[in-house]
Rosetta silent file (secondary structure, phi, psi, omega in degrees, C-alpha in Angstrom):
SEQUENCE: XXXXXXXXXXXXXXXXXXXXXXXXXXXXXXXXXXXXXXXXXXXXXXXXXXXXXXXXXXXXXXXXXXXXXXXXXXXXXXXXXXXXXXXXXXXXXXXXXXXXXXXXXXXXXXXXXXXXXXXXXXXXXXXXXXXXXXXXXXXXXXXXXXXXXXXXXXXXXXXXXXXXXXXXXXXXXXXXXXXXXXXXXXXXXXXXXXXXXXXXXXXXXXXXXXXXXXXXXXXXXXXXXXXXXXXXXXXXXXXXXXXXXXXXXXXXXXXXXXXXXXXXXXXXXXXXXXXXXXXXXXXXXXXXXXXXXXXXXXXXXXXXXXXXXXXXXXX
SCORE:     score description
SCORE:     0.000 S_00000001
   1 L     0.000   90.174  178.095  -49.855  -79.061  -47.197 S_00000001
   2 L   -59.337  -39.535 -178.337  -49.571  -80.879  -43.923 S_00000001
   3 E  -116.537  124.123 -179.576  -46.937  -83.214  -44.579 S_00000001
   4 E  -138.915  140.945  167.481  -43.675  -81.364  -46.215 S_00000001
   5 E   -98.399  121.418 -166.885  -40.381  -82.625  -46.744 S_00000001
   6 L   -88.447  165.311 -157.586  -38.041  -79.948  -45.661 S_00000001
   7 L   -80.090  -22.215 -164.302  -35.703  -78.124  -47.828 S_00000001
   8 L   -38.420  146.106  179.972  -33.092  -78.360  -44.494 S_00000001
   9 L  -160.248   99.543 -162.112  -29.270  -79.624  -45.160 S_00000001
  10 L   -53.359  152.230 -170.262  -27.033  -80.513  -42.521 S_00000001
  11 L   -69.745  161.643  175.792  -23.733  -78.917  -42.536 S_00000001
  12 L   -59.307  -19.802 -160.352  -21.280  -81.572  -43.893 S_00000001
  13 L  -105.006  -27.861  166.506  -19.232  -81.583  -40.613 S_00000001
  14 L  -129.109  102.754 -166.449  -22.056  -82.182  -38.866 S_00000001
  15 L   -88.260  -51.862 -169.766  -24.193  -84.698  -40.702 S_00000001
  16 L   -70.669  160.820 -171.235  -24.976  -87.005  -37.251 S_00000001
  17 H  -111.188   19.656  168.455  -27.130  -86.638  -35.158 S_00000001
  18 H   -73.828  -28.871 -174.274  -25.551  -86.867  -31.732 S_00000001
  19 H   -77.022  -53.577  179.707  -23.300  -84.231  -33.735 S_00000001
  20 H   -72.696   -7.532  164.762  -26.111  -81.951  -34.422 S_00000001
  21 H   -71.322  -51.528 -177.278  -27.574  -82.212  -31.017 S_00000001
  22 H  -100.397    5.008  174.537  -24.616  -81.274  -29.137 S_00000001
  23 L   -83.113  -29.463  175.617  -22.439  -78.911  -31.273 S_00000001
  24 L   -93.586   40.324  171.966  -24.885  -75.747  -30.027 S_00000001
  25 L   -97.488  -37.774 -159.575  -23.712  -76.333  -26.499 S_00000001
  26 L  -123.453   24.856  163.772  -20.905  -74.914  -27.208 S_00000001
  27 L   -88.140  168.179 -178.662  -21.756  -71.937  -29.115 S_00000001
  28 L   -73.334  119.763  174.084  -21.665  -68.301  -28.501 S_00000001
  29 L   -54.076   90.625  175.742  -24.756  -66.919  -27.119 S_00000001
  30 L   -44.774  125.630 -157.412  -26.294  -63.907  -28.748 S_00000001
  31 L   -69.464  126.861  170.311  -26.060  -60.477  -26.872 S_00000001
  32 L  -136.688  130.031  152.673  -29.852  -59.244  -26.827 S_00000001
  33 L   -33.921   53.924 -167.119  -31.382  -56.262  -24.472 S_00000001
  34 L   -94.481  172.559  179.347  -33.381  -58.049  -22.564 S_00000001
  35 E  -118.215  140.703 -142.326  -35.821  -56.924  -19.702 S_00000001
  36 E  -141.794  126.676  157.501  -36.929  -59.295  -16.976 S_00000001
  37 E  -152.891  139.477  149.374  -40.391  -58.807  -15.229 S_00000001
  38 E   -46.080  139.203 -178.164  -42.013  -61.127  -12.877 S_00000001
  39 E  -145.359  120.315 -162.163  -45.867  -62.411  -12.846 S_00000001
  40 E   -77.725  163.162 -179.119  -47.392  -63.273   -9.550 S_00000001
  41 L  -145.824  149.822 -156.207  -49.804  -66.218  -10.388 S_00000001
  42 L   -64.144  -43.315  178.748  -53.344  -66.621   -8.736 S_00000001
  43 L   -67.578    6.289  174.636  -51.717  -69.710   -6.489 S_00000001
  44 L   102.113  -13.691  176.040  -49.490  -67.561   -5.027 S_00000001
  45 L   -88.826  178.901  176.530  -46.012  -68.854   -6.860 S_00000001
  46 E  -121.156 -149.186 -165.070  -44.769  -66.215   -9.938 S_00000001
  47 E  -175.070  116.898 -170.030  -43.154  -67.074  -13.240 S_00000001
  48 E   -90.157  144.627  156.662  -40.161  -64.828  -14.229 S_00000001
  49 E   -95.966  168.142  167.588  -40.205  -63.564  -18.397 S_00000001
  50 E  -118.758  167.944  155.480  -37.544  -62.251  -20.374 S_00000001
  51 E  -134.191  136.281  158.155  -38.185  -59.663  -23.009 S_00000001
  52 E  -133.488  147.727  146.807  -36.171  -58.806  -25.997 S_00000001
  53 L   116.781  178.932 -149.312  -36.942  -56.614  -29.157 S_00000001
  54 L   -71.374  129.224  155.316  -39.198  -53.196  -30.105 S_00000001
  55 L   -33.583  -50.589  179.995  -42.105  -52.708  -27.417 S_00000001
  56 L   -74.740  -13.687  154.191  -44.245  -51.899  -30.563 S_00000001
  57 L   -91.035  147.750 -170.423  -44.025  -55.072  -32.049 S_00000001
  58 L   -45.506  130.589 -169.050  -46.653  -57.694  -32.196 S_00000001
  59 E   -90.582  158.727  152.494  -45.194  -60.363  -29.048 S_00000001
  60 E  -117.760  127.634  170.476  -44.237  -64.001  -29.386 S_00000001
  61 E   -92.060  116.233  163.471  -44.055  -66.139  -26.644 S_00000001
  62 E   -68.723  124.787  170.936  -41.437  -68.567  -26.205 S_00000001
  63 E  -105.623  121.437  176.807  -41.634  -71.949  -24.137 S_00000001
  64 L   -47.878  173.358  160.838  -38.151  -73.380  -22.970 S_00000001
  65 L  -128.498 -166.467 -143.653  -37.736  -76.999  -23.085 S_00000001
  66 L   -57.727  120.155  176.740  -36.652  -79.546  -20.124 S_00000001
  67 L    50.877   45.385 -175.190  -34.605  -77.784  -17.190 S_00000001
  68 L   -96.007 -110.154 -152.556  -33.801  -74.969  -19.812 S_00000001
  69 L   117.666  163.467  163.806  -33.883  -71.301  -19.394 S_00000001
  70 L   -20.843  -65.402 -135.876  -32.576  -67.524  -20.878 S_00000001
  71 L   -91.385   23.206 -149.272  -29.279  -69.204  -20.812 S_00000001
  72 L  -143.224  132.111 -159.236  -29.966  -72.390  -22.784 S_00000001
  73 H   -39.693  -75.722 -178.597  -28.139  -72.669  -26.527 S_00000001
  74 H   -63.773   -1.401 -179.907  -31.377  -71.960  -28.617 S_00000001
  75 H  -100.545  -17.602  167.397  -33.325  -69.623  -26.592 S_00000001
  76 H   -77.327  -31.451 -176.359  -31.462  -66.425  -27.334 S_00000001
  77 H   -70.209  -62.910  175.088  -30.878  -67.707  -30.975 S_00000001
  78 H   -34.389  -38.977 -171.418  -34.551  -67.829  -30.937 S_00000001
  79 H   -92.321  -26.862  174.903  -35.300  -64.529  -29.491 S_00000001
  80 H   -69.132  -64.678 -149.777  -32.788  -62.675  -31.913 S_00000001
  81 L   -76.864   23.460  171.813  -33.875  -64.545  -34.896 S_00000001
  82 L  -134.358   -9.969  148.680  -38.167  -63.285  -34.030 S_00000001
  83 L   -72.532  -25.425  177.777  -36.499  -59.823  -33.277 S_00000001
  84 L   -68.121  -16.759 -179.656  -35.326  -59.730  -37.029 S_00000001
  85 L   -86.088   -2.405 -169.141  -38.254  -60.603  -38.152 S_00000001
  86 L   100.565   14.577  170.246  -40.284  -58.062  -36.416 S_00000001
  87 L  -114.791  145.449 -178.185  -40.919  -59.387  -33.246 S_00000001
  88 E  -102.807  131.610 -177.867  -40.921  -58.508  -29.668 S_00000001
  89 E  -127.477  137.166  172.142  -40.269  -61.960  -27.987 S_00000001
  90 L   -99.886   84.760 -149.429  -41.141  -63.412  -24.765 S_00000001
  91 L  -109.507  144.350 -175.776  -39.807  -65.998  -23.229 S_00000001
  92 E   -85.967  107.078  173.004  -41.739  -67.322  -20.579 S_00000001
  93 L   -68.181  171.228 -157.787  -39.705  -69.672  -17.821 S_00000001
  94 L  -115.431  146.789  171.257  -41.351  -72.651  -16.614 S_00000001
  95 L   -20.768  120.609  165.816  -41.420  -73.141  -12.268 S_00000001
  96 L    99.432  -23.592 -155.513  -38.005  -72.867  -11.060 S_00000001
  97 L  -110.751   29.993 -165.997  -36.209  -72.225  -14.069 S_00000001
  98 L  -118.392   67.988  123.637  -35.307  -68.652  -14.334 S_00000001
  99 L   109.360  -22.991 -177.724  -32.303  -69.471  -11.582 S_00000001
 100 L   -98.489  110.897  160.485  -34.615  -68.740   -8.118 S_00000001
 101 L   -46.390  128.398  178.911  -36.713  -71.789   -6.823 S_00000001
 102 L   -58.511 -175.350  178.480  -40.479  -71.463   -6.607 S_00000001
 103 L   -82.338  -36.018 -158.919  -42.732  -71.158   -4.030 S_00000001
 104 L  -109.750  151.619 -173.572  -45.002  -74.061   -4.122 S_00000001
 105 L   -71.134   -3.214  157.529  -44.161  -77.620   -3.573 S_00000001
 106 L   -82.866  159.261 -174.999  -45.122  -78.162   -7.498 S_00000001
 107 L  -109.957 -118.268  124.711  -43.107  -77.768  -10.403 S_00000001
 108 L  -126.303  172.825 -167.652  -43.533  -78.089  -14.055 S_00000001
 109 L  -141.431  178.360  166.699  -44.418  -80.950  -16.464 S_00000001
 110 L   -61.291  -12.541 -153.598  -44.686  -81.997  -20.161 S_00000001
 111 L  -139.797   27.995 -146.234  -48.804  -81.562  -20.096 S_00000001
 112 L  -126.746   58.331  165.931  -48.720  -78.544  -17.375 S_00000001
 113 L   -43.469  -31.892 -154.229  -51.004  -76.152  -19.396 S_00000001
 114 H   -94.358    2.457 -177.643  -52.532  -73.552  -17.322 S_00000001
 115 H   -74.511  -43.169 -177.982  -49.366  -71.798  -16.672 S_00000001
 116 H   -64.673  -44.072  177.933  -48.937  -70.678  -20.500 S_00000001
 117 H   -74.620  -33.330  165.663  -52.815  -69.716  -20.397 S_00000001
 118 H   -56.932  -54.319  175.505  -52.184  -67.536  -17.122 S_00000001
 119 H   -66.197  -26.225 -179.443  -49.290  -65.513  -18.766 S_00000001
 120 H   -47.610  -52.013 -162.294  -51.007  -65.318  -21.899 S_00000001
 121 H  -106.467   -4.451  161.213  -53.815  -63.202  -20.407 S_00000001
 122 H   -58.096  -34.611 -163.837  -51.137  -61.694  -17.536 S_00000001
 123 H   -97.405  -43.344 -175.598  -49.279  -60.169  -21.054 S_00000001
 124 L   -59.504  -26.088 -159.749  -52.595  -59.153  -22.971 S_00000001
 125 L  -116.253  -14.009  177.487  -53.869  -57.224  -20.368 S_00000001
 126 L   -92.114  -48.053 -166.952  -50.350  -55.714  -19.187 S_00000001
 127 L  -108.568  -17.112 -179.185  -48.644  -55.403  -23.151 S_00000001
 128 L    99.631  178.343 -166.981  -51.485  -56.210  -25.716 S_00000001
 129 L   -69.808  142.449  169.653  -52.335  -59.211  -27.640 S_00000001
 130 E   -69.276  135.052 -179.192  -50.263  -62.099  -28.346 S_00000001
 131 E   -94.193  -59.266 -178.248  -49.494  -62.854  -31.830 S_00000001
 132 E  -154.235 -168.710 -173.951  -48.187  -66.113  -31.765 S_00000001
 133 E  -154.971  133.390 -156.025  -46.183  -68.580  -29.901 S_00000001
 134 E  -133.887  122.276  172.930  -43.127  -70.995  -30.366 S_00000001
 135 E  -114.530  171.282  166.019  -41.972  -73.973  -28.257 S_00000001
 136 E  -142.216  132.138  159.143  -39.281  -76.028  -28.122 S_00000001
 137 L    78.989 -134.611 -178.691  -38.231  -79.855  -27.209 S_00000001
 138 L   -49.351  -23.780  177.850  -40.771  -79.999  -23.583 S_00000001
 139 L   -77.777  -43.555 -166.045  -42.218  -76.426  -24.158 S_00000001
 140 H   -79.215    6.692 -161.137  -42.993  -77.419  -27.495 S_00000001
 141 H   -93.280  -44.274  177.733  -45.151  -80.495  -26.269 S_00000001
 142 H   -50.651  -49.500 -160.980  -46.382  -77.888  -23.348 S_00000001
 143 H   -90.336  -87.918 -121.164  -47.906  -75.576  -26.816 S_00000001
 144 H   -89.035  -24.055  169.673  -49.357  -78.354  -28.790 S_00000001
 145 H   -55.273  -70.926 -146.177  -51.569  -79.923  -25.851 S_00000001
 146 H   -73.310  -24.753 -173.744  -52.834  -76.097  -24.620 S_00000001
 147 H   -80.528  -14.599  169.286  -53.416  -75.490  -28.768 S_00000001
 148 H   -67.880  -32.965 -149.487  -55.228  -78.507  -28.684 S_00000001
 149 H   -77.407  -22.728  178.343  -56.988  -78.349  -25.892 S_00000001
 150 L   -80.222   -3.010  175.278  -58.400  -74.277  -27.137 S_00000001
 151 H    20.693 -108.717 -178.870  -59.302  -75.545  -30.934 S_00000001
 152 H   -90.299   18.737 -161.952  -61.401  -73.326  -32.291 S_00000001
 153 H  -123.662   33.229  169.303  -61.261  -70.785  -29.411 S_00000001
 154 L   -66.234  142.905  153.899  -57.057  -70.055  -29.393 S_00000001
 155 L   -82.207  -15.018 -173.113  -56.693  -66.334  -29.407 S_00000001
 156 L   -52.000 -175.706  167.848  -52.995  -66.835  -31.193 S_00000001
 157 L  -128.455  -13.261  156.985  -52.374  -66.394  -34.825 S_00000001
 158 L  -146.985  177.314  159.136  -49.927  -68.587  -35.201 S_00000001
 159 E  -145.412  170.330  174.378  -47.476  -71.258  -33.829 S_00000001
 160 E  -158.859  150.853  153.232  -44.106  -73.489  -34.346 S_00000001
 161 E  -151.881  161.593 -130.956  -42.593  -75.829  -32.549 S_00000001
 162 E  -138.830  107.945  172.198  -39.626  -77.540  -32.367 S_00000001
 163 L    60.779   35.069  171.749  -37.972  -81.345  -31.580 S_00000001
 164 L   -75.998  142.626  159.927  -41.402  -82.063  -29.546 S_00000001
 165 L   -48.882   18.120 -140.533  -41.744  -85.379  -27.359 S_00000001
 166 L   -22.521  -51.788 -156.079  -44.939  -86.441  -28.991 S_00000001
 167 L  -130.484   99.473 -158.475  -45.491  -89.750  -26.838 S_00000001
 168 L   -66.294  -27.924 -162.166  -43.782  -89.040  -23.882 S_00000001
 169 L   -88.982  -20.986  140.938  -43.076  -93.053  -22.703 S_00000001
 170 H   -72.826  -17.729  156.689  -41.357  -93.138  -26.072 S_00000001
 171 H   -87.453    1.960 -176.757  -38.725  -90.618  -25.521 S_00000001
 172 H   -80.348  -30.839 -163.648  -38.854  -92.111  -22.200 S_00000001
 173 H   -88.762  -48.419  144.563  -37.723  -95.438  -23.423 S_00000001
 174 H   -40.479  -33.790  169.571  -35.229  -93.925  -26.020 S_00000001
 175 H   -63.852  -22.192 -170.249  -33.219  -91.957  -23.792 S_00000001
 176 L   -75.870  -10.103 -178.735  -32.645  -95.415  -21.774 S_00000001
 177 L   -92.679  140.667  158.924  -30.963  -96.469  -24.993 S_00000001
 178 L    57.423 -175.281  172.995  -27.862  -96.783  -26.735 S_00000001
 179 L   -19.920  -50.822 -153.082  -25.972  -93.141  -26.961 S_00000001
 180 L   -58.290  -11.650 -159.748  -29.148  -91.435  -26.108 S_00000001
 181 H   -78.939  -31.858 -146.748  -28.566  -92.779  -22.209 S_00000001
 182 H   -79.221  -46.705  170.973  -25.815  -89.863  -22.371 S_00000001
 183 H   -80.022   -6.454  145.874  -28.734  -87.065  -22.316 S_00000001
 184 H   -42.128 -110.420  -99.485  -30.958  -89.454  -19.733 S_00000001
 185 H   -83.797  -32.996 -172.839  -28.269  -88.934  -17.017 S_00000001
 186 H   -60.394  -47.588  174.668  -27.535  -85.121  -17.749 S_00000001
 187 H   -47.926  -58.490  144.987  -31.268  -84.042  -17.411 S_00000001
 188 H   -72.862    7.659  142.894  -32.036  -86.089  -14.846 S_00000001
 189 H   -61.790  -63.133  152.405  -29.357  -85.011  -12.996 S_00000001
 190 H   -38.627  -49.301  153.897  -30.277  -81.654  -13.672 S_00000001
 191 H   -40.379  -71.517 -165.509  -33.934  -82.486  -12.127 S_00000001
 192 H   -44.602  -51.294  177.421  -32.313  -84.260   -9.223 S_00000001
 193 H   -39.481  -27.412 -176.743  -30.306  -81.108   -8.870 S_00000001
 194 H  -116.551    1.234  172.305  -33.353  -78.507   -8.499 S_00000001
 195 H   -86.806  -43.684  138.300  -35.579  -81.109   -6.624 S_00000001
 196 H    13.666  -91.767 -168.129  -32.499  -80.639   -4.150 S_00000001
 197 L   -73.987   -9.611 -172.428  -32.074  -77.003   -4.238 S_00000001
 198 L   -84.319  -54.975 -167.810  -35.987  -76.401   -4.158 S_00000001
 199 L   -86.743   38.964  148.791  -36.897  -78.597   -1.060 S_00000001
 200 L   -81.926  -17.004  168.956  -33.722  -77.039    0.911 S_00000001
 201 L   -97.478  -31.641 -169.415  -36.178  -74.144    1.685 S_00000001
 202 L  -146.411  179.327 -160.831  -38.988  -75.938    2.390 S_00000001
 203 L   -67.457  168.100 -165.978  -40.714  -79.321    3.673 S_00000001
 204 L  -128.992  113.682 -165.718  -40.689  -81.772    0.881 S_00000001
 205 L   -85.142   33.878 -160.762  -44.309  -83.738    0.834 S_00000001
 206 L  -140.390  124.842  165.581  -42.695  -86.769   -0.828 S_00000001
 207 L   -95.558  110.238  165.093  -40.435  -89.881    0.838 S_00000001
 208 L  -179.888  163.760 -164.898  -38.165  -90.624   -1.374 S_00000001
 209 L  -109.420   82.377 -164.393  -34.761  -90.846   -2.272 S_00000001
 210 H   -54.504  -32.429 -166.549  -34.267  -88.687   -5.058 S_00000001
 211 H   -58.676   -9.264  -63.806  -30.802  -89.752   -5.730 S_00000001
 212 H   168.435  -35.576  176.000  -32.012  -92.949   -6.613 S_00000001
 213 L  -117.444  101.645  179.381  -34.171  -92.100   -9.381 S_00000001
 214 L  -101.789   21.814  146.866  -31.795  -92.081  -12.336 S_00000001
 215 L   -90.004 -168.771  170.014  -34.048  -92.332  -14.926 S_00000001
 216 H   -71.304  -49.932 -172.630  -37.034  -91.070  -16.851 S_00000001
 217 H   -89.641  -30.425 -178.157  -39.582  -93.182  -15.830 S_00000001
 218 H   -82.685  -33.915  179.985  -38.592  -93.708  -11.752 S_00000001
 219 H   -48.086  -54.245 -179.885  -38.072  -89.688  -11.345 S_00000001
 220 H   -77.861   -4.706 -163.268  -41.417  -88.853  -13.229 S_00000001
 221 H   -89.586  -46.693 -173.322  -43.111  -92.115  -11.681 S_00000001
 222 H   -82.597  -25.936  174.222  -41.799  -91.005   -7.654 S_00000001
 223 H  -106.714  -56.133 -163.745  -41.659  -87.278   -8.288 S_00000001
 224 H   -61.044  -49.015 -163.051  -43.358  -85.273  -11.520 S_00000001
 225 H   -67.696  -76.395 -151.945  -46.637  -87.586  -11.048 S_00000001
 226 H   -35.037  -58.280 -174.267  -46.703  -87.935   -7.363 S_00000001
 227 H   -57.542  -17.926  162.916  -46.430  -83.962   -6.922 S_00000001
 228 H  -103.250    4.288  169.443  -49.220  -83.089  -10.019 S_00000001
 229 L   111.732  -37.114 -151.066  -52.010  -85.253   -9.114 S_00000001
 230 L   -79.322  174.271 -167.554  -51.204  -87.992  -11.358 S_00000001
 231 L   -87.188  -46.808 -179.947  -51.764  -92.304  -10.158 S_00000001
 232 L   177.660 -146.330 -164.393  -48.384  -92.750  -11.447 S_00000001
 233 H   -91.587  -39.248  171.263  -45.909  -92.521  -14.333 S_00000001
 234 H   -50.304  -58.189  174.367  -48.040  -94.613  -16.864 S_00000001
 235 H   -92.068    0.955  130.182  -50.793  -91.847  -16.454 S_00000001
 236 H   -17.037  -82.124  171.766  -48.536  -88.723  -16.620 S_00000001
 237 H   -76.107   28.239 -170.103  -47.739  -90.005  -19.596 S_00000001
 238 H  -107.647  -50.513 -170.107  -50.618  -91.169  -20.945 S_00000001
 239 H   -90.375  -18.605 -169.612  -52.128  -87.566  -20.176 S_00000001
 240 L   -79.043  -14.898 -141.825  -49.510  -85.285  -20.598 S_00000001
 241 L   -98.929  140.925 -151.571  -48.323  -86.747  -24.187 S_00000001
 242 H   -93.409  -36.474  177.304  -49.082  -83.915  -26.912 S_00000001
 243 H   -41.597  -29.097 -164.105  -49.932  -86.332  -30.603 S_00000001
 244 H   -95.295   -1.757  176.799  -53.329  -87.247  -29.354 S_00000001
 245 H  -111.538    8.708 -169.839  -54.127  -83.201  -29.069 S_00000001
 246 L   -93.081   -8.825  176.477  -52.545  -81.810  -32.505 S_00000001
 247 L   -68.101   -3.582 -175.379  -55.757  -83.462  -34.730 S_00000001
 248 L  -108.431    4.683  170.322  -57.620  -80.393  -32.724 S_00000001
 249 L   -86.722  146.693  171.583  -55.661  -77.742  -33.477 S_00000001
 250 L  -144.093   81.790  154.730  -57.021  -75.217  -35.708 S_00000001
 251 L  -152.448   62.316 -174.495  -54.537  -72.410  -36.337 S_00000001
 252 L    45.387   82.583 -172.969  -51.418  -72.336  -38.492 S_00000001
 253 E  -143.710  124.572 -158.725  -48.928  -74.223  -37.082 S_00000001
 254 E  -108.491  100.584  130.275  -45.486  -75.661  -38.338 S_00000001
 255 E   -78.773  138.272 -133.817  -44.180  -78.298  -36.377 S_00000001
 256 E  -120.280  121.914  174.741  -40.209  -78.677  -37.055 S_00000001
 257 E  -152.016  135.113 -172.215  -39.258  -82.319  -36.619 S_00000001
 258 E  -100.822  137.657 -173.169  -35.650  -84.513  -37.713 S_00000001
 259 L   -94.792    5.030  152.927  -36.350  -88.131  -38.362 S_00000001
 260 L  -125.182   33.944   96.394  -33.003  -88.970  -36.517 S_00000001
 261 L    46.901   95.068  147.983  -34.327  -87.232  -33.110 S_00000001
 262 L   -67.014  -13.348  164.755  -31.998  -89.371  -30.686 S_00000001
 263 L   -38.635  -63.833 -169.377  -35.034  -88.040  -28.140 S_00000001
 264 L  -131.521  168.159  162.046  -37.654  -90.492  -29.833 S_00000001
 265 L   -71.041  151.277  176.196  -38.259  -92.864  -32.726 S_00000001
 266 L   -47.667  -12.232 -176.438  -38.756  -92.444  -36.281 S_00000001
 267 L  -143.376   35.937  160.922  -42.442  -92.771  -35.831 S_00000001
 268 L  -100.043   20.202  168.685  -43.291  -91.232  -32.858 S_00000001
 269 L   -89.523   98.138 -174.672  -44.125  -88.096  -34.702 S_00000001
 270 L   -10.644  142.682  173.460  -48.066  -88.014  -35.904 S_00000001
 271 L   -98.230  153.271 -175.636  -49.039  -89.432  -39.241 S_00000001
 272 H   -37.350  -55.591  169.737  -50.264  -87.724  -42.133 S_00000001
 273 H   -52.920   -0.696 -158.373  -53.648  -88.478  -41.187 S_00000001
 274 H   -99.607  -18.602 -130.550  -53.503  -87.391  -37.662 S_00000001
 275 L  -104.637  123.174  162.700  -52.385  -83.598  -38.977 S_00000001
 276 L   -71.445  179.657 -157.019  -55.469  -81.175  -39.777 S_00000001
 277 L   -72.721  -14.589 -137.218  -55.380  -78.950  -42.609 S_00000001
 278 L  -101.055  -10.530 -162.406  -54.284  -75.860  -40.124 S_00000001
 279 E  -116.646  152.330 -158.508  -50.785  -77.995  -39.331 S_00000001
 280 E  -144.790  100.248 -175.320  -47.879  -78.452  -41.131 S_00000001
 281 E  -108.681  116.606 -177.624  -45.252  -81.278  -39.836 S_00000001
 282 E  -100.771   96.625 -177.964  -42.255  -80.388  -41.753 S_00000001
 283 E   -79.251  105.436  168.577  -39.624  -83.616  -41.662 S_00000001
 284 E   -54.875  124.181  120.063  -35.894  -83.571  -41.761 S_00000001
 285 L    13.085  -85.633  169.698  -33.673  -86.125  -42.713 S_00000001
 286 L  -105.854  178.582 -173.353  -31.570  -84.851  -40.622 S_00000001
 287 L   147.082  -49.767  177.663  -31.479  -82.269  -37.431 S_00000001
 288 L    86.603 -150.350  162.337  -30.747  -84.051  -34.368 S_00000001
 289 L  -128.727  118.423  173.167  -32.843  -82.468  -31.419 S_00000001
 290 L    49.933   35.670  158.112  -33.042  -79.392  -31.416 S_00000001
 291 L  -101.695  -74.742  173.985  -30.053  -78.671  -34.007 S_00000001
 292 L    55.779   45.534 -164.554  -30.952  -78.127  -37.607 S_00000001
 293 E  -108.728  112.833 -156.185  -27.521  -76.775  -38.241 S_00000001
 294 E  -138.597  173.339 -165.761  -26.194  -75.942  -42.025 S_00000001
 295 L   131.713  159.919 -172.321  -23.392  -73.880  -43.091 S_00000001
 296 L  -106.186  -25.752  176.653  -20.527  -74.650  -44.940 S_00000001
 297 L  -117.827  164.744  179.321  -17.464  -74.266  -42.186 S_00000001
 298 L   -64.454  -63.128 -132.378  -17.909  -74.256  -37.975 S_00000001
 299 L   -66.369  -47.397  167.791  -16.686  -70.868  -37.975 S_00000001
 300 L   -85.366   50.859  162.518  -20.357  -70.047  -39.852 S_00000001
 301 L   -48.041  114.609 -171.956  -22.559  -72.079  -38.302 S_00000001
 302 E  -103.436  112.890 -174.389  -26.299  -71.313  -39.738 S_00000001
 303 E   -64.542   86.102 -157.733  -29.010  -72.128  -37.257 S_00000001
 304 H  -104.677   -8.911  162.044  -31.266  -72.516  -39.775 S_00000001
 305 H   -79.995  -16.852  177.485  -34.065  -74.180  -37.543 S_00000001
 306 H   -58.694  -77.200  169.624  -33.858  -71.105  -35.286 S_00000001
 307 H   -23.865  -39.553 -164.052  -34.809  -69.245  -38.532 S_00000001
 308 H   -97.411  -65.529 -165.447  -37.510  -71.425  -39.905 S_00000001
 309 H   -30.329  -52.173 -178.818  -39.635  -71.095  -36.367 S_00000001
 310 H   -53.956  -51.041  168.924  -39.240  -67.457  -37.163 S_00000001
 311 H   -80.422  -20.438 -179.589  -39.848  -66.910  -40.347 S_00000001
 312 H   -55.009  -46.585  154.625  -42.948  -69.340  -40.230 S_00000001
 313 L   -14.355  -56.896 -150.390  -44.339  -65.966  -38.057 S_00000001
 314 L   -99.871   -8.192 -159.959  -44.215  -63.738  -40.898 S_00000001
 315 L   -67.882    0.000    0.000  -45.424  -66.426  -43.898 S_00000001
């Protein structure tokens, strides 16, 4: 059934969705065992992992989303709720983002595939085969491109993702809006902040005045293209943006998406027609980005999208 109307039902207290976006900022992080190991990458930069859960279970990989990390509200919730299930989960940071800047004068991006396909076969050949893989918000846009781009010749067995950008120049143009401007200026602060702390070690091959670019589109137009090859922010996002690569997926895959998103618009998520039989875009009401929060008092808050990534593993 590709197109499902989810059973999800926002807690009463937090019905909106500026509420459900920003109420798991300020929750308590779940204590998990994790293990940390580094993976040297053929250019010469690494990529730090996290590990949590039984050695002996079948891995999941996790992809962060924009200037996230271990530390980031949902990625521990995440990693807990695919150990209960029987998973050993992995989450893989993106350049820069496990607290040490990288080596190379590149970063990461929204469409910045080959990194997930290097650790993939760095962990198969160090831990065994990958079972499946789960992104969220920019990670999950990062997963639905690389599942596109491998069709019928993914090794996963499954996937989920979570709050993806679909068409990135439409969450570009929504964040500039209304409320939503409030999670523009944090992010891309956060960017400015780590273009900063990265090119404090080393020469920076770009003139320009980062402070200066306080948006979506002049940051990715003077920095994320210029520094990945692309002509300029119109074709970043033209190439990078993950809806034109999910009719090519062919593996089991539940994307998790709230039709009041303050990221994007109601209909920047793929239409029924675009979704092959192997994909499942399951639509919320309600949800927020990257909330999905139900329960009947704060003191129980149930992360119930945390859950559904998870259990979508074992279905």
């Amino acid at each position: 059934m590709p197109l499902q109307t989810s059973s999800f039902r926002p807690a009463w207290w937090l019905r909106q969705p500026h509420a459900q976006t920003l109420w798991p900022v300020i929750r308590r992080r779940p204590r998990l065992d994790i293990t940390r190991e580094r993976v040297e990458l053929a250019d010469g930069d690494f990529i730090d992992l996290a590990w949590s859960g039984d050695q002996a279970r079948p891995i999941v990989m996790l992809l962060h989303g924009l200037e996230g990390g271990l530390n980031s509200h949902y990625v521990r919730g995440i990693m807990q709720a695919l150990n209960r299930q029987g998973f050993r989960a992995c989450l893989m940071h993106f350049r820069g983002c496990s607290g040490e800047p990288n080596r190379l004068p590149i970063a990461y991006h929204s469409g910045k595939t080959d990194d997930p396909a290097e650790v993939l076969a760095h962990i198969e050949r160090r831990h065994g085969q990958v079972f499946g893989a789960v992104g969220v918000s920019l990670g999950g846009n990062v997963l639905l491109k690389w599942l596109g781009e491998m069709g019928g010749q993914c090794p996963l067995r499954r996937a989920a993702v979570m709050s993806v950008p679909f068409v990135l120049n439409d969450a570009a143009l929504r964040l500039s809006r209304g409320m939503s401007r409030i999670y523009e200026r944090y992010l891309v602060s956060s960017l400015q902040r780590s273009f900063r702390r990265k090119f404090a070690h080393m020469p920076c091959p770009l003139e320009v005045d980062v402070d200066r670019l306080n948006t979506f589109r002049r940051f990715d137009d003077q920095v994320t293209a210029k520094l990945h090859g692309f002509n300029d922010v119109d074709d970043y996002y033209t190439q990078a943006s993950s809806r034109q690569y999910v009719p090519r997926i062919r593996i089991p895959t539940l994307i998790l998406h709230a039709a009041d998103d303050p990221f994007m618009y109601p209909d920047t998520a793929p239409a029924a027609s675009e979704l092959p039989p192997q994909v499942t875009l399951e639509l919320t009401a309600h949800g927020g980005h990257v909330g999905f929060i139900g329960g009947r008092w704060p003191g129980l808050a149930d992360y119930w999208g945390e859950r559904r990534l998870a259990e979508w593993m074992v279905a």
